[in-house]
C-alpha positions in Angstrom: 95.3 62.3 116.9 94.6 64.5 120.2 97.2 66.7 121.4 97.5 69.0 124.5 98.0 72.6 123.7 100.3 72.6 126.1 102.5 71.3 124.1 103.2 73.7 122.0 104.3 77.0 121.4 101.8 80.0 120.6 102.6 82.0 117.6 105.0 85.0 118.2 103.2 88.2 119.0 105.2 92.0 118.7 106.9 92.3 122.1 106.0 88.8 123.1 102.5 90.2 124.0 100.0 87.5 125.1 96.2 87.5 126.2 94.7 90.0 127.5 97.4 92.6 126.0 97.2 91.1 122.6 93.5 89.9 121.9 92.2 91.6 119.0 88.7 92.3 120.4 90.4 95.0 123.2 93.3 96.0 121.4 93.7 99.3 120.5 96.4 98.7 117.7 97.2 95.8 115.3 100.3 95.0 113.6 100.0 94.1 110.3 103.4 92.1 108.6 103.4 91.7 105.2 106.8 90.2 103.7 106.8 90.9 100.2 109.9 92.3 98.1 109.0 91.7 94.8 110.1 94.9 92.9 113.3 95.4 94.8 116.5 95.5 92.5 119.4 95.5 94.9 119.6 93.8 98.0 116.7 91.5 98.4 115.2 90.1 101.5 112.6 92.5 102.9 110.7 90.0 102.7 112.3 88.8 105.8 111.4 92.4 107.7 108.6 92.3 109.3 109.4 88.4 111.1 113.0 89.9 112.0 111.4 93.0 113.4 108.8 90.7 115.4 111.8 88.4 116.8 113.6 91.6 117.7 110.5 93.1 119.8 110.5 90.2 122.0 113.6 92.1 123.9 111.9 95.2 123.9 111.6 96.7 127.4 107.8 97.2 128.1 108.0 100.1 130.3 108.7 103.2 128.3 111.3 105.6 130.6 110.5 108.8 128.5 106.2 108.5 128.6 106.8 106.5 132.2 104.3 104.0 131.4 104.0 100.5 129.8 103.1 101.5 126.1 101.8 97.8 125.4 98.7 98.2 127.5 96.8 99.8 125.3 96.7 96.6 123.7 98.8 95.8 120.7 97.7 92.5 118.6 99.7 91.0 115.9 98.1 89.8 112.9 99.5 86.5 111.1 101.8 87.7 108.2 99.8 88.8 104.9 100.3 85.9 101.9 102.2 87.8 99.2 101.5 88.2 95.9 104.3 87.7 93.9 103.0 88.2 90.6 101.4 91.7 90.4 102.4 94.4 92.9 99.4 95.8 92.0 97.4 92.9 93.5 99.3 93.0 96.3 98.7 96.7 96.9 95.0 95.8 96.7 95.5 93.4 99.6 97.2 95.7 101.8 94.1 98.2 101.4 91.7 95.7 101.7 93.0 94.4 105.1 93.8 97.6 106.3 90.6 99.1 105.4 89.0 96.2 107.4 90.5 97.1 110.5 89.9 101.1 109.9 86.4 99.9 110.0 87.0 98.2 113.6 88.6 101.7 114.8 92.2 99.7 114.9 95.3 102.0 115.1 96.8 99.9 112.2 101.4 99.5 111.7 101.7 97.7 109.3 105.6 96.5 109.0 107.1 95.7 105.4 108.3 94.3 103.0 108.9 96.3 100.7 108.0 100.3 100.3 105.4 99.9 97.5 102.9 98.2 100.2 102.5 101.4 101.8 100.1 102.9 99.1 97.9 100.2 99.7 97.5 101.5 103.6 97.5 105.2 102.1 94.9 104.4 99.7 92.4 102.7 103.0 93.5 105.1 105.1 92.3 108.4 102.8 88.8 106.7 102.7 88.7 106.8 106.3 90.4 110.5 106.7 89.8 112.7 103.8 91.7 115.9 104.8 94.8 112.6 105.2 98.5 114.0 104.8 101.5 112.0 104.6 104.8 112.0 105.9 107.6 110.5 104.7 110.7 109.7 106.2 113.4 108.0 103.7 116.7 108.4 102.0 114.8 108.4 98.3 112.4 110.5 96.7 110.5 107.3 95.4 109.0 110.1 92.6 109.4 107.9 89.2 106.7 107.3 87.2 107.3 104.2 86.3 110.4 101.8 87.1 111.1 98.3 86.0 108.1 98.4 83.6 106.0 99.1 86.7 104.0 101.6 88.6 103.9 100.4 91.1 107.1 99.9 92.1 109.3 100.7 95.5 110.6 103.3 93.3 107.3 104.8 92.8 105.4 104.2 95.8 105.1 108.3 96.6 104.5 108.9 93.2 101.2 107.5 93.3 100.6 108.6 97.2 101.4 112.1 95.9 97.8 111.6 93.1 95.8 110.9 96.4 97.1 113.5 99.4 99.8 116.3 100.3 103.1 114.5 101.4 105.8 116.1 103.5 109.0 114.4 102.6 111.6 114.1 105.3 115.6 112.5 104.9 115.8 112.7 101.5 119.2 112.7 100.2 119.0 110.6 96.9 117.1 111.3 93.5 116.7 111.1 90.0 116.5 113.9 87.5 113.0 112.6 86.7 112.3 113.5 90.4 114.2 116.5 90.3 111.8 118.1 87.9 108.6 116.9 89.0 109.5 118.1 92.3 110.1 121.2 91.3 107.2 121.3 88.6 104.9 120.5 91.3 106.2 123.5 93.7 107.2 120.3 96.6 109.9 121.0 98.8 111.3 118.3 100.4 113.4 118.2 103.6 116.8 117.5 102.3 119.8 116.1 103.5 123.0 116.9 102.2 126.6 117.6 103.0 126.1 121.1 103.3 123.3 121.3 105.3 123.5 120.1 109.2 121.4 117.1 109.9 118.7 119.4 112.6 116.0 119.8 110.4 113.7 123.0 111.3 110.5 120.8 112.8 108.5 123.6 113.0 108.9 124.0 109.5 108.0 120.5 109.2 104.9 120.7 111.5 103.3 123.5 109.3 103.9 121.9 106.4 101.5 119.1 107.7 97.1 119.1 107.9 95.7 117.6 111.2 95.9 114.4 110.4 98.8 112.4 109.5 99.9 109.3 108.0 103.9 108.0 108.6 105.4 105.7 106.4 109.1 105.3 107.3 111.6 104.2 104.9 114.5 102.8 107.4 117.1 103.6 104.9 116.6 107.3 106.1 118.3 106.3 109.3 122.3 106.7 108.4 124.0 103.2 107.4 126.2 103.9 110.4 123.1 102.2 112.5 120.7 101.4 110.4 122.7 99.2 107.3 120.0 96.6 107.0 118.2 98.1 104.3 117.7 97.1 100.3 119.3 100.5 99.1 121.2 102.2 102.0 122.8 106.1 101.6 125.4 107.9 103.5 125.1 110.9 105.6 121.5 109.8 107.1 119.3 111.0 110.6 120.5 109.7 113.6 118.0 108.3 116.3 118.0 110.6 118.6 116.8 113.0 115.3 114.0 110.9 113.9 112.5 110.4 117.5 112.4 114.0 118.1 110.8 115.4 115.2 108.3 111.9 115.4 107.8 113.3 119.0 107.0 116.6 118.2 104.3 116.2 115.5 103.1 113.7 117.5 102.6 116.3 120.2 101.1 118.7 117.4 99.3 116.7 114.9 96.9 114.0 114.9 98.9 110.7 113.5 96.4 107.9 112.7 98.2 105.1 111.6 102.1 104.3 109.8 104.4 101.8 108.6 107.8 100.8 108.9 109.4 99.1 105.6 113.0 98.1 104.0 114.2 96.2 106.2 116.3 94.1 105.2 117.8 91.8 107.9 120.5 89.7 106.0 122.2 93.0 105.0 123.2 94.4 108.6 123.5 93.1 112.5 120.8 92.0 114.5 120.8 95.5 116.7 119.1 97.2 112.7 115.9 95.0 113.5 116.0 95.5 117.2 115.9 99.3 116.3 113.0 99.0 113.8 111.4 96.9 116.7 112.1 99.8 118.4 111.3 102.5 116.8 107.5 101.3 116.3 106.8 100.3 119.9 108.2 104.1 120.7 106.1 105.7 118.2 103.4 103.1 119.0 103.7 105.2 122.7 103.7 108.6 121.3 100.8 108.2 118.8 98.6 106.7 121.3 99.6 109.4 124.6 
């Protein structure tokens, strides 16, 4: 039976983007979703993330006040979201670097959007094949240091863990971790950026620019955002950065440093209002703007 594509709805792009703006062949970045959640332990439903942050961008304004110009027409496509694998995190890190390696190759400026925060060593992982001299930097309430948790490594819990065997990390937010990740932080001479209650929330970005090569990779945790905007998240801690901090200091390394890709992960829409998605939707159409400027 024959239908008329007029009849029905196309799928939903980031920002409600449509040809030419969104055709893969001309655009300049590609969204990757991937809504897996498979070795979270408290709230579930990350899964959910990367379709809530999608809906969200449709109500994005286009024109960006701060750059004064219309971020999206560099061209932004959105990829259909990636098929989890639910029974080996492992396998499902594999996917994430296999895509994202593919569209490294087609000089894509690749987001992917999470899920969970163990799929961002799969984009690490294709992203240090391209880049060799690659640093990361991580925004997020946790260390994510353990070795092993839940009888895996590759859990959420361990994600930087493993990033930390491949390149230099800069951790950002941090305001949460284990003894385990106490020592091995301090074993391997890493400094992170803390947040605590004695310590104002400005963090020194100088000190944060240095502490990062040319080129940069961002993977941002959305717990680091304070629960007081940002509670839609899996495993959510007090006394967090505020937007008008993780904008700046995004900003300004974009302004000094080279980033070539990130992610935005955690979210997780059930737990919090629909203005949490809206500001992840947010938050990578801005940095979108600055990366690409």
């Amino acid at each position: 039976m024959k239908h008329s594509e007029d009849l029905f709805l196309p799928p939903q792009t980031f920002a409600g983007l449509y040809s030419p703006h969104s055709d893969f062949g001309t655009a300049r970045v590609v969204i990757l979703p991937v809504p897996y959640d498979s070795t979270t332990e408290w709230h579930s439903g990350t899964r959910k993330g990367p379709k809530a942050i999608i809906e969200a961008s449709q109500y994005l304004e286009l024109y960006d006040l701060e750059l004064d110009r219309e971020i999206y027409k560099v061209g932004i496509h959105t990829l259909p979201e990636l098929r989890p694998v639910l029974n080996n995190p492992e396998d499902m890190i594999k996917q994430v670097y296999n895509v994202s390696k593919s569209l490294l190759l087609d000089n894509k400026f690749v987001v992917m959007l999470g899920g969970e925060h163990s799929l961002s060593l799969g984009m690490v992982q294709a992203f240090k094949e391209i880049h060799q001299d690659l640093c990361v930097l991580q925004l997020d309430a946790h260390a994510d240091l353990r070795d092993e948790y839940t009888a895996t490594k590759y859990s959420h819990a361990c994600v930087i863990r493993r990033i930390v065997e491949l390149c230099p990390i800069t951790q950002v937010g941090i305001r949460s971790l284990s003894a385990e990740e106490n020592t091995f932080l301090k074993q391997n001479k890493m400094n992170p950026f803390y947040l605590t209650t004695s310590r104002p929330h400005s963090h020194p970005i100088q000190q944060i620019i240095n502490s990062l090569g040319e080129k940069v990779y961002v993977t941002i945790d959305l717990d680091v955002f304070d629960p007081s905007i940002m509670s839609a998240v899996g495993t959510p801690e007090p006394n967090g950065m505020f937007w008008h901090e993780v904008i700046g200091l995004l900003k300004a390394i974009t302004q000094h440093r080279y980033v070539v890709g990130f992610d935005i992960v955690e979210l997780c829409p059930d737990q919090g209002p629909d203005s949490c998605a809206f500001l992840a939707a947010k938050l990578a159409y801005t940095l979108i703007g600055y990366a690409t400027s």
